[in-house]
Structure formats: structure tokens, C-alpha cells
N, C-alpha and C positions, 0 to 999 in steps of 0.2 A: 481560449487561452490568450491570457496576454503574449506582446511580442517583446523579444528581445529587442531591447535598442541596438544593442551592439551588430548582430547579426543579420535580426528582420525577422531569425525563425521564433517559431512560439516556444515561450518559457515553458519548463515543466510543470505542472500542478504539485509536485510533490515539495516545491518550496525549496531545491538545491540553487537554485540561482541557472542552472544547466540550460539549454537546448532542447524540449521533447526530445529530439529523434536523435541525441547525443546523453541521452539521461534515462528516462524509463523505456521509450517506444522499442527500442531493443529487444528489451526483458516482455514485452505487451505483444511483439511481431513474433516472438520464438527463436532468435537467431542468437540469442546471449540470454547467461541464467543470472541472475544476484549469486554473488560470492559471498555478502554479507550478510544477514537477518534484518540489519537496517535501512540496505539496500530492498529488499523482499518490502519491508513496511512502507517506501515509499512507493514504489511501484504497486501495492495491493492499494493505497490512498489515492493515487494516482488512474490507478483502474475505476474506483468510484466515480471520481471528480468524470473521466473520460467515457463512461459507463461499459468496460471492459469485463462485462460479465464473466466472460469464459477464462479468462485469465484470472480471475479471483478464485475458480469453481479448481483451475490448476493447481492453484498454488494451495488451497486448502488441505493439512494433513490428508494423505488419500481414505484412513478408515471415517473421515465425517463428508467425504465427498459425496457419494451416495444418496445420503441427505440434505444436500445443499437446495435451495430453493432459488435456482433463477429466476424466475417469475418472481419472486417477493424481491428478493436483492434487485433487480434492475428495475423493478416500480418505485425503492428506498432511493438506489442511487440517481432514477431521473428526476424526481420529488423534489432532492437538494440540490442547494447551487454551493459547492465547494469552495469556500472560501480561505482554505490553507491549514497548514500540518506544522506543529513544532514537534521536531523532536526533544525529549525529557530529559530521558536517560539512556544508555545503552549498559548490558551485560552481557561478556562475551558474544557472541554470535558473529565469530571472526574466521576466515575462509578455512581454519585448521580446525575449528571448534565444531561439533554435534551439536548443541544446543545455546539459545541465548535469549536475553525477553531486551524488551524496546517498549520504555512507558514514551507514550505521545500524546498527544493531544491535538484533535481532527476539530475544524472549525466548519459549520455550514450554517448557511441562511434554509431554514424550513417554513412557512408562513408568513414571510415577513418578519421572523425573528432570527436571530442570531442565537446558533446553539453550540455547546464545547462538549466533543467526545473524550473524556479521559481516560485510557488503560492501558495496563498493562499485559502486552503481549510476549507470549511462550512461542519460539520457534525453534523447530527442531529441522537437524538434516538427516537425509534419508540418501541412499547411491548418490552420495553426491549434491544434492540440489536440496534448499532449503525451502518450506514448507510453512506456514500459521497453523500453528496447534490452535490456541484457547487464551483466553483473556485470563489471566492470575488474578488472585485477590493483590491491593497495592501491599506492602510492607510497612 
């Protein structure tokens, strides 16, 4: 990760301009959850870039948990080299709201090429703590 100038600590991978350990490392250690869906999307990008398998396997809706493939997810996310996250759009997914989608777009180097993830993601909450349903078709 690059380093902050300001500080010295390493920047986030999630592209807030933040501190790792003042930005997702929080939400990736267990000691604080995302209040927003857009916060969840950085932090799950964020988990890729840092290869926080078990933290992507959490935050996964719990009925496709079950089926999650660590072994394939943490061979995809060692493969790439993360090269940054724009956020799109957001629709609700605000700390009072149940449900909210977050289109983005995921940047990585795979082969020596430069590749752009687009979609639109469904997040929903659940007691509390918010969760990655499923990619939407875009609108």
C-alpha cells in the first residue's frame, strides 16, 4: 500500500484518501462494522486488494455463505494487483436503511493488462449489520 505523506501510515486501497488502520482495518480486524453499504463496498474492495479472504466470506449475505469458495476467491484476489475503486453511484444504503445498491467500478492489473470491474451491487441489512447480496442487472 502506498504511504500517506501526511502521516507515514499506508493509504487505504479502497481510494477514501484515509489511513488503512483509520479507514477499513477496523471493519477487516472485527472491532467496528460499516454503518453504510458504501462503506461495506469499500471495505469488501479493500479485502481483495489486502487478500482478506475471511472477511469477504463475513460480509457475504449469510444464505450464499455456505457456498463461498475461498480457495478460488484468494487464488483471484492473489492473481490481481488492485489498482483502485471509483465509486458510481450510491442508493440509499444509509445507517437507517435495510437495503441499498453501490454501482462502482474495481480497477486491476491481471497479466499485464489493465482490467475495469463494473457493477451494480444489492446490499442488504440484516440485526443490524450490513451484508453483499448479488450484483443487479445495471438500469
Amino acid at each position: 500500500m502506498p504511504k500517506n505523506s501526511q502521516t507515514g501510515n499506508q493509504t487505504c486501497p479502497c481510494g477514501s484518501g484515509e489511513d488503512y488502520a483509520d479507514c477499513c482495518q477496523p471493519f477487516h480486524d472485527g472491532v467496528a462494522m460499516p454503518e453504510r453499504a458504501e462503506e461495506l463496498m469499500r471495505s469488501r474492495y479493500s479485502a481483495f486488494a489486502l487478500q482478506k479472504i475471511d472477511y469477504l466470506k463475513d460480509t457475504l449475505w449469510p444464505k450464499y455463505q455456505p457456498g463461498f469458495d475461498a480457495f478460488a476467491t484468494a487464488k483471484w484476489a492473489a492473481e490481481n494487483h488492485w489498482s483502485g475503486l471509483t465509486i458510481l453511484a450510491t442508493e440509499a444504503g444509509l445507517a437507517r436503511d435495510r437495503r441499498g445498491t453501490v454501482l462502482f467500478e474495481a480497477r486491476y492489473l491481471a497479466g499485464g493488462r489493465l482490467n475495469s470491474h463494473r457493477e451494480l451491487s444489492l446490499f442488504r441489512k440484516k440485526a443490524d449489520r450490513w451484508y453483499y447480496v448479488e450484483a443487479l442487472p445495471e438500469k
